[in-house]
N, C-alpha and C positions, 0 to 999 in steps of 0.2 A: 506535249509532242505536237510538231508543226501536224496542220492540217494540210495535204492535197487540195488544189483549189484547178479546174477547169476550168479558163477563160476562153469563151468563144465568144470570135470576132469574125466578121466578114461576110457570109449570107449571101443571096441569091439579086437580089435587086438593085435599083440604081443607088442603092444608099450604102454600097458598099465602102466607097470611100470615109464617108462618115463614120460608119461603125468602125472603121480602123483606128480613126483619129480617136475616137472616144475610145476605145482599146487601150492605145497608149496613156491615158489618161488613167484607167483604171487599175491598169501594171504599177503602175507609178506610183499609186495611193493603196496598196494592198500594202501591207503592213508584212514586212519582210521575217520578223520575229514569230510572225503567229503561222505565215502560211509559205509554203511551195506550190507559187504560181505556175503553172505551164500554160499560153496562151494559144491556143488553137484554134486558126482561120480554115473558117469551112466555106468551100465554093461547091459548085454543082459535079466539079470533077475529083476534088479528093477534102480531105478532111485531115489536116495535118499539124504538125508541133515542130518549129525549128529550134533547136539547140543555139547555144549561146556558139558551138565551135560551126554554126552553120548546116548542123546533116539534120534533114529532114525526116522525121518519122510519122508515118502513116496508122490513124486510130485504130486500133481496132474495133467497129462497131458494134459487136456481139455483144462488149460488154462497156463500151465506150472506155477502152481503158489504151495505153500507150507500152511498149517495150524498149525501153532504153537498158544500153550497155547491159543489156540479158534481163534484167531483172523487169518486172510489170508493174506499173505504175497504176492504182484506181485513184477515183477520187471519191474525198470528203462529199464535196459541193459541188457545184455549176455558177460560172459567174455569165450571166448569159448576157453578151455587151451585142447583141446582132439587132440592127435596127429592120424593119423589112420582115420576109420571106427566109430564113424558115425559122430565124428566134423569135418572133414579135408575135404570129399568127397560133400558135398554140402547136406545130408541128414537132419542135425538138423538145417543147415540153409534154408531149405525150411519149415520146420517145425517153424520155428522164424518169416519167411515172414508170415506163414500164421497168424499166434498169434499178428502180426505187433508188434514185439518185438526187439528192435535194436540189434546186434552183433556185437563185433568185429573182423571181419574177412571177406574175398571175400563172394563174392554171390553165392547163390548156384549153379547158370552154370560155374563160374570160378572154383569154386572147383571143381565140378565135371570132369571139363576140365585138372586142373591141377593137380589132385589127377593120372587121368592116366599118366603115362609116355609117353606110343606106341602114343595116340592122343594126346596129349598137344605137345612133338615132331611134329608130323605132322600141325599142328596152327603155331606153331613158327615159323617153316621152310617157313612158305608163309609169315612171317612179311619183309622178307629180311633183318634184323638187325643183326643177326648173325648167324654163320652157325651152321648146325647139324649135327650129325656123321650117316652113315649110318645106318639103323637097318632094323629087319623083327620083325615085333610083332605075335605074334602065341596065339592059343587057344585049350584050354583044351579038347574039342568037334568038334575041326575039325583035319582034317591030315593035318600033315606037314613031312618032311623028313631032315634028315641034310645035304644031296646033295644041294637041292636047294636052302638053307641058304647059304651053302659056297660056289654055285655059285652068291651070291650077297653081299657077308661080305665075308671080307679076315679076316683071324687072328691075334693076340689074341681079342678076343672078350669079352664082357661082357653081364651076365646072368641073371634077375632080373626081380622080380615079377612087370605086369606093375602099380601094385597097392598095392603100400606095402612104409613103409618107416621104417627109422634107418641102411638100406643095411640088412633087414632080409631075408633071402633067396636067397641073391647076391654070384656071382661065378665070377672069371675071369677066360676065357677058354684059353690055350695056344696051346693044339692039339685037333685035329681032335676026337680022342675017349672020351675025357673028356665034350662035346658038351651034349650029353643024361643026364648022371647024371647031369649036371646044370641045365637042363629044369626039370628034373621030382624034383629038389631040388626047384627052382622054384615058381611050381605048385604045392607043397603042401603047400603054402602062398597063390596061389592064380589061378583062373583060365582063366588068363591070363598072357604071358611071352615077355618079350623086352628083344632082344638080338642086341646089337651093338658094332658098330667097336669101337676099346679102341685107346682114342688118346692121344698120350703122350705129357704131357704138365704138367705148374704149376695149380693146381686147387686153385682157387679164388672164394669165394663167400661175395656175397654184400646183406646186410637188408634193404630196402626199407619199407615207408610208407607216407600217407596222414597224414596232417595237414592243418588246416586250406586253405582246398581246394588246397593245395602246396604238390606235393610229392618233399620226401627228402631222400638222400639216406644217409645209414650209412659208417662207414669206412671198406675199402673192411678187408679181413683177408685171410689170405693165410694158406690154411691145408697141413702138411706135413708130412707123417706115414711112419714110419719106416717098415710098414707092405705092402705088393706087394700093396694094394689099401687099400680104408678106407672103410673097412666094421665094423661089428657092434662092435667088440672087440675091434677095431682102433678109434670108438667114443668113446667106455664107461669105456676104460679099463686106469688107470692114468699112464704118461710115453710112454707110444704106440707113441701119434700126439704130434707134436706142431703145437699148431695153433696164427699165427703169428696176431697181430689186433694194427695197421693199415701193411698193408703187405707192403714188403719191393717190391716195384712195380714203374716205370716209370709214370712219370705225363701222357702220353701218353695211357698205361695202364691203368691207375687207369680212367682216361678219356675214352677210350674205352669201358672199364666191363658198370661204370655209364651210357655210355649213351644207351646201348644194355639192362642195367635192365630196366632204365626208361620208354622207348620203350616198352617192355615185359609186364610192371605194367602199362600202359597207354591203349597200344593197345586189351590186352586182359582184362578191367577193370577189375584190381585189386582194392581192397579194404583194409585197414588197415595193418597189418605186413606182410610183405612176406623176404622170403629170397631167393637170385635166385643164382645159381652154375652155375660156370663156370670153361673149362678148355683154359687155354690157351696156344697153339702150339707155341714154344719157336722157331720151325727151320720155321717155314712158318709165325708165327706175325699174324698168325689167331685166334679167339678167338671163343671157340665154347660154345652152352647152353649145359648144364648140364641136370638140372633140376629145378623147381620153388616148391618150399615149403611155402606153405599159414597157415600154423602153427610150427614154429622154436619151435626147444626146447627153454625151460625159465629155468630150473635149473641154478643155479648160476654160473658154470661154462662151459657154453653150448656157442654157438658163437655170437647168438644176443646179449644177456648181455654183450659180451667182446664189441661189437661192440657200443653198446649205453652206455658205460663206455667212450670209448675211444672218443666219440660223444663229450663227456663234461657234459652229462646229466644221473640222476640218474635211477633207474629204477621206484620207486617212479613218478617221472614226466614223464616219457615217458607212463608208464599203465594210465597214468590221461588223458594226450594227445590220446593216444587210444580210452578210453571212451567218450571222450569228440564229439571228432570225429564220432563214430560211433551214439549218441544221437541227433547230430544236426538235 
Protein backbone atom coordinates (compact mmCIF):
# COMPACT_ATOMS: atom_id res chain seq x y z
CA UNK A 1 0.00 0.00 0.00
CA UNK A 2 1.32 3.61 -1.26
CA UNK A 3 2.50 5.54 1.73
CA UNK A 4 1.29 9.42 2.34
CA UNK A 5 4.17 11.41 2.04
CA UNK A 6 4.12 15.38 3.34
CA UNK A 7 6.46 17.52 1.38
CA UNK A 8 7.08 20.89 2.79
CA UNK A 9 8.50 23.38 0.96
CA UNK A 10 8.80 27.21 1.37
CA UNK A 11 9.46 28.61 5.15
CA UNK A 12 9.76 31.94 6.45
CA UNK A 13 13.28 33.27 5.30
CA UNK A 14 15.09 34.60 2.40
CA UNK A 15 15.71 31.05 1.18
CA UNK A 16 12.49 30.76 0.28
CA UNK A 17 13.08 30.55 -3.35
CA UNK A 18 15.57 27.97 -2.99
CA UNK A 19 13.52 25.60 -0.95
CA UNK A 20 11.07 25.76 -3.77
CA UNK A 21 13.56 24.91 -6.41
CA UNK A 22 14.74 22.03 -4.31
CA UNK A 23 10.92 21.02 -3.78
CA UNK A 24 10.57 20.52 -7.34
CA UNK A 25 13.52 18.37 -7.44
CA UNK A 26 12.41 16.28 -4.61
CA UNK A 27 8.67 15.64 -6.22
CA UNK A 28 10.45 14.65 -9.07
CA UNK A 29 12.55 11.89 -7.47
CA UNK A 30 9.89 10.35 -5.10
CA UNK A 31 9.20 7.28 -6.42
CA UNK A 32 5.46 7.48 -7.76
CA UNK A 33 4.94 3.52 -7.16
CA UNK A 34 5.77 3.54 -3.40
CA UNK A 35 4.35 6.96 -2.40
CA UNK A 36 1.24 9.78 -2.60
CA UNK A 37 3.22 12.92 -2.52
CA UNK A 38 1.19 16.09 -1.63
CA UNK A 39 3.77 19.00 -1.45
CA UNK A 40 2.82 21.65 0.97
CA UNK A 41 4.30 25.28 0.99
CA UNK A 42 4.25 26.92 4.30
CA UNK A 43 4.55 30.73 4.53
CA UNK A 44 3.91 32.93 7.64
CA UNK A 45 0.31 33.45 6.39
CA UNK A 46 -1.09 30.00 5.57
CA UNK A 47 0.14 26.48 5.15
CA UNK A 48 -1.25 24.87 2.06
CA UNK A 49 -1.62 21.80 -0.65
CA UNK A 50 -2.55 22.75 -4.33
CA UNK A 51 -4.35 20.17 -6.32
CA UNK A 52 -3.23 19.14 -9.69
CA UNK A 53 -7.02 20.94 -10.84
CA UNK A 54 -5.47 24.09 -9.08
CA UNK A 55 -7.83 24.48 -5.64
CA UNK A 56 -6.12 25.09 -2.79
CA UNK A 57 -6.45 23.51 0.49
CA UNK A 58 -5.73 24.59 3.72
CA UNK A 59 -3.76 22.14 6.53
CA UNK A 60 -5.27 21.45 9.20
CA UNK A 61 -2.78 21.93 12.08
CA UNK A 62 -4.39 20.10 14.83
CA UNK A 63 -3.31 17.13 13.46
CA UNK A 64 -1.22 18.25 10.25
CA UNK A 65 -3.45 16.48 8.22
CA UNK A 66 -5.49 17.93 4.69
CA UNK A 67 -9.37 17.36 3.64
CA UNK A 68 -9.63 16.68 0.02
CA UNK A 69 -12.94 15.83 -1.89
CA UNK A 70 -14.45 15.00 1.77
CA UNK A 71 -12.33 12.44 2.63
CA UNK A 72 -8.78 13.29 5.33
CA UNK A 73 -5.71 12.83 4.22
CA UNK A 74 -2.68 11.85 7.29
CA UNK A 75 0.44 11.19 6.57
CA UNK A 76 3.05 8.28 6.68
CA UNK A 77 6.11 10.79 6.76
CA UNK A 78 7.34 14.31 6.54
CA UNK A 79 9.60 15.15 3.71
CA UNK A 80 10.99 18.25 5.19
CA UNK A 81 12.56 20.23 1.99
CA UNK A 82 12.42 23.95 3.96
CA UNK A 83 15.72 25.53 4.03
CA UNK A 84 15.68 28.40 6.84
CA UNK A 85 13.13 29.18 9.52
CA UNK A 86 10.88 27.06 10.35
CA UNK A 87 12.18 23.54 8.72
CA UNK A 88 15.95 23.78 9.41
CA UNK A 89 15.81 25.25 13.19
CA UNK A 90 14.09 22.38 14.92
CA UNK A 91 10.52 24.31 14.98
CA UNK A 92 8.36 22.04 12.65
CA UNK A 93 10.34 19.23 14.00
CA UNK A 94 9.12 19.72 17.44
CA UNK A 95 5.90 20.18 16.00
CA UNK A 96 6.24 16.46 14.12
CA UNK A 97 7.51 14.95 17.65
CA UNK A 98 4.44 16.23 19.04
CA UNK A 99 1.82 14.76 16.25
CA UNK A 100 4.43 11.57 16.40
CA UNK A 101 4.78 11.99 12.75
CA UNK A 102 8.18 10.71 11.44
CA UNK A 103 10.61 13.28 9.34
CA UNK A 104 13.31 13.36 7.54
CA UNK A 105 15.66 15.24 9.12
CA UNK A 106 17.69 15.91 12.79
CA UNK A 107 15.70 16.42 15.82
CA UNK A 108 14.68 19.16 17.01
CA UNK A 109 17.60 20.06 19.55
CA UNK A 110 20.14 19.28 16.67
CA UNK A 111 18.54 21.58 14.55
CA UNK A 112 18.19 23.91 16.84
CA UNK A 113 21.84 23.52 17.69
CA UNK A 114 22.99 23.56 14.30
CA UNK A 115 20.87 26.08 12.66
CA UNK A 116 23.03 28.58 15.03
CA UNK A 117 26.44 28.95 13.82
CA UNK A 118 28.14 31.20 17.32
CA UNK A 119 26.70 27.76 19.40
CA UNK A 120 26.92 24.76 17.23
CA UNK A 121 30.77 26.41 16.89
CA UNK A 122 31.08 26.24 20.53
CA UNK A 123 29.71 22.09 20.70
CA UNK A 124 32.08 21.22 18.15
CA UNK A 125 34.92 22.87 19.61
CA UNK A 126 34.50 20.52 22.81
CA UNK A 127 34.15 17.21 20.39
CA UNK A 128 38.09 17.58 19.75
CA UNK A 129 37.74 16.30 16.28
CA UNK A 130 38.53 19.18 14.43
CA UNK A 131 39.56 22.60 15.07
CA UNK A 132 37.52 25.81 14.88
CA UNK A 133 38.51 29.29 13.83
CA UNK A 134 38.27 31.80 16.38
CA UNK A 135 34.98 33.90 16.60
CA UNK A 136 33.10 36.54 18.97
CA UNK A 137 29.18 35.99 18.43
CA UNK A 138 27.44 39.41 19.21
CA UNK A 139 23.83 40.41 19.71
CA UNK A 140 21.42 42.72 18.55
CA UNK A 141 20.41 44.03 22.31
CA UNK A 142 23.45 43.90 23.97
CA UNK A 143 26.79 46.33 23.54
CA UNK A 144 29.60 45.28 21.83
CA UNK A 145 32.48 47.49 20.47
CA UNK A 146 35.01 46.69 17.58
CA UNK A 147 38.04 47.25 19.98
CA UNK A 148 37.29 44.41 21.80
CA UNK A 149 36.62 42.08 18.79
CA UNK A 150 39.89 42.87 17.36
CA UNK A 151 41.40 42.48 20.48
CA UNK A 152 40.51 38.69 20.11
CA UNK A 153 40.19 38.11 16.16
CA UNK A 154 42.88 39.34 13.97
CA UNK A 155 42.00 40.06 10.34
CA UNK A 156 40.35 39.51 7.60
CA UNK A 157 37.56 38.34 9.26
CA UNK A 158 34.23 36.96 8.35
CA UNK A 159 30.67 38.56 9.04
CA UNK A 160 27.47 36.45 9.02
CA UNK A 161 24.14 36.12 10.40
CA UNK A 162 24.51 33.49 13.31
CA UNK A 163 21.21 32.14 11.84
CA UNK A 164 20.70 32.44 8.31
CA UNK A 165 21.93 30.30 5.46
CA UNK A 166 22.82 30.61 1.42
CA UNK A 167 25.65 33.35 2.82
CA UNK A 168 22.63 35.89 3.10
CA UNK A 169 23.86 38.63 4.76
CA UNK A 170 27.68 37.42 4.79
CA UNK A 171 30.69 39.96 4.59
CA UNK A 172 34.34 39.38 4.41
CA UNK A 173 36.03 42.15 6.52
CA UNK A 174 39.67 43.06 5.35
CA UNK A 175 40.06 46.52 7.36
CA UNK A 176 39.32 47.86 10.43
CA UNK A 177 36.46 50.41 9.26
CA UNK A 178 34.58 47.96 6.99
CA UNK A 179 33.86 45.90 10.64
CA UNK A 180 30.25 48.15 11.33
CA UNK A 181 28.85 48.03 8.05
CA UNK A 182 29.02 44.00 8.12
CA UNK A 183 27.48 43.79 11.49
CA UNK A 184 24.64 46.18 10.94
CA UNK A 185 24.46 44.26 7.08
CA UNK A 186 24.33 41.21 9.28
CA UNK A 187 21.67 42.14 11.64
CA UNK A 188 19.13 43.07 9.28
CA UNK A 189 18.92 39.03 8.63
CA UNK A 190 19.03 38.60 11.92
CA UNK A 191 19.53 39.24 15.59
CA UNK A 192 22.33 37.62 16.07
CA UNK A 193 25.93 37.96 14.41
CA UNK A 194 29.22 35.51 14.20
CA UNK A 195 32.17 37.14 13.16
CA UNK A 196 35.34 34.84 12.71
CA UNK A 197 38.84 34.63 11.84
CA UNK A 198 38.96 33.76 7.87
CA UNK A 199 41.27 30.84 7.25
CA UNK A 200 42.75 30.18 4.07
CA UNK A 201 42.49 26.89 2.76
CA UNK A 202 40.67 24.55 0.15
CA UNK A 203 36.91 24.33 1.22
CA UNK A 204 35.66 20.74 1.19
CA UNK A 205 32.33 19.79 1.89
CA UNK A 206 31.04 16.15 2.51
CA UNK A 207 26.96 14.75 2.71
CA UNK A 208 26.46 12.35 5.28
CA UNK A 209 23.51 10.06 6.30
CA UNK A 210 21.83 7.14 7.98
CA UNK A 211 20.79 3.82 6.57
CA UNK A 212 19.89 1.06 7.81
CA UNK A 213 21.32 2.03 11.38
CA UNK A 214 24.87 2.64 9.27
CA UNK A 215 25.97 6.26 8.63
CA UNK A 216 27.55 6.60 5.27
CA UNK A 217 29.30 9.35 3.87
CA UNK A 218 29.09 10.79 0.34
CA UNK A 219 31.97 11.87 -1.93
CA UNK A 220 33.56 14.78 -0.61
CA UNK A 221 33.35 17.92 -3.46
CA UNK A 222 35.60 20.75 -3.38
CA UNK A 223 33.99 24.51 -4.03
CA UNK A 224 36.07 26.75 -5.85
CA UNK A 225 34.73 30.61 -6.84
CA UNK A 226 36.36 32.74 -8.65
CA UNK A 227 34.63 35.32 -6.37
CA UNK A 228 36.86 36.61 -2.83
CA UNK A 229 34.53 33.86 -0.92
CA UNK A 230 31.24 31.96 -1.80
CA UNK A 231 28.62 34.04 -0.95
CA UNK A 232 25.14 33.92 -2.24
CA UNK A 233 25.86 35.11 -6.11
CA UNK A 234 28.90 32.51 -5.99
CA UNK A 235 26.13 29.76 -5.27
CA UNK A 236 23.35 30.71 -7.59
CA UNK A 237 24.78 32.53 -10.15
CA UNK A 238 26.04 29.75 -13.39
CA UNK A 239 29.93 30.07 -14.15
CA UNK A 240 30.93 31.95 -10.77
CA UNK A 241 32.05 28.04 -8.71
CA UNK A 242 33.24 25.03 -9.84
CA UNK A 243 32.38 22.75 -7.69
CA UNK A 244 34.58 19.72 -8.02
CA UNK A 245 32.47 16.01 -6.99
CA UNK A 246 34.62 13.79 -6.01
CA UNK A 247 37.43 16.49 -5.13
CA UNK A 248 40.65 16.20 -6.41
CA UNK A 249 42.06 15.39 -2.52
CA UNK A 250 44.62 13.00 -0.90
CA UNK A 251 43.39 9.59 0.48
CA UNK A 252 44.74 11.04 3.69
CA UNK A 253 42.34 13.98 3.16
CA UNK A 254 39.59 12.62 1.92
CA UNK A 255 40.26 10.30 5.22
CA UNK A 256 40.41 13.13 7.52
CA UNK A 257 37.04 15.36 6.28
CA UNK A 258 35.19 11.47 6.76
CA UNK A 259 36.29 10.89 9.74
CA UNK A 260 35.78 14.51 11.44
CA UNK A 261 32.01 14.49 9.53
CA UNK A 262 31.38 11.13 11.01
CA UNK A 263 32.26 12.19 14.47
CA UNK A 264 30.18 15.58 14.14
CA UNK A 265 26.90 13.30 12.83
CA UNK A 266 27.53 10.83 15.59
CA UNK A 267 28.46 12.90 18.40
CA UNK A 268 25.87 15.57 18.08
CA UNK A 269 23.02 13.00 16.80
CA UNK A 270 22.44 13.77 13.57
CA UNK A 271 19.61 12.36 11.86
CA UNK A 272 18.93 11.70 8.03
CA UNK A 273 20.97 14.20 5.37
CA UNK A 274 23.32 16.62 6.47
CA UNK A 275 26.00 18.11 4.88
CA UNK A 276 29.04 19.41 6.85
CA UNK A 277 31.89 22.27 5.44
CA UNK A 278 35.04 22.21 5.84
CA UNK A 279 38.12 24.40 5.25
CA UNK A 280 41.22 23.01 4.92
CA UNK A 281 44.70 24.82 5.88
CA UNK A 282 46.89 23.81 3.09
CA UNK A 283 50.38 25.51 4.94
CA UNK A 284 49.59 23.75 8.59
CA UNK A 285 47.56 20.11 7.25
CA UNK A 286 44.82 21.38 9.70
CA UNK A 287 41.42 20.83 8.85
CA UNK A 288 38.93 23.13 10.40
CA UNK A 289 34.62 22.96 10.61
CA UNK A 290 32.92 25.22 8.74
CA UNK A 291 29.61 24.74 9.32
CA UNK A 292 26.91 21.69 9.40
CA UNK A 293 23.86 22.14 7.21
CA UNK A 294 20.78 19.66 8.26
CA UNK A 295 18.90 20.63 4.96
CA UNK A 296 21.29 20.88 1.76
CA UNK A 297 19.88 22.27 -1.21
CA UNK A 298 18.09 19.38 -3.55
CA UNK A 299 17.71 21.40 -6.86
CA UNK A 300 19.47 19.55 -9.44
CA UNK A 301 22.29 21.10 -9.69
CA UNK A 302 23.07 21.89 -6.08
CA UNK A 303 26.10 19.84 -4.29
CA UNK A 304 24.12 16.86 -2.61
CA UNK A 305 22.81 15.70 -5.92
CA UNK A 306 26.39 15.98 -7.42
CA UNK A 307 27.44 13.99 -4.55
CA UNK A 308 24.84 11.16 -4.52
CA UNK A 309 25.34 11.11 -8.40
CA UNK A 310 28.83 10.50 -8.06
CA UNK A 311 27.81 7.96 -4.98
CA UNK A 312 26.62 5.58 -7.99
CA UNK A 313 22.93 6.07 -6.78
CA UNK A 314 20.15 7.87 -8.25
CA UNK A 315 18.19 10.45 -6.38
CA UNK A 316 15.18 8.36 -6.82
CA UNK A 317 16.79 5.69 -4.46
CA UNK A 318 18.49 7.81 -2.19
CA UNK A 319 14.72 10.04 -1.24
CA UNK A 320 13.33 6.27 -0.74
CA UNK A 321 16.35 5.41 1.65
CA UNK A 322 15.54 8.62 3.51
CA UNK A 323 11.96 7.85 3.95
CA UNK A 324 12.55 4.53 4.72
CA UNK A 325 14.83 5.38 7.43
CA UNK A 326 13.11 8.05 8.94
CA UNK A 327 9.60 5.55 9.27
CA UNK A 328 11.38 2.76 10.88
Amino acid sequence: MKKNIALVAGGYSGEYVISVQSAVTIEKNLDSNKYNVYKIVITKDSWSHTGNDGQVTEVDKNDFSLTLNGQKVKFDAVFIGIHGTPGEDGRLQGYFEMLDIPYTSCGMVTSALTFNKGYCNKVVATLDVVNVSKSVHIFRDQPFNSTDIFNKLKLPVFVKPAEGGSSIGMSKVSAAEELEPAIQKAFKEDSQVLIEEFIKGRELTIGIFKADGKVNVLPITEIVTSKEFFDYEAKYTPGITNEITPAPVSDAITSQVQQAATAIYNQLNFKGIARIDFIYEEATGKLFFLEANTMPGQSENSILPQQVRASGRTLQEFYGILLDECMK
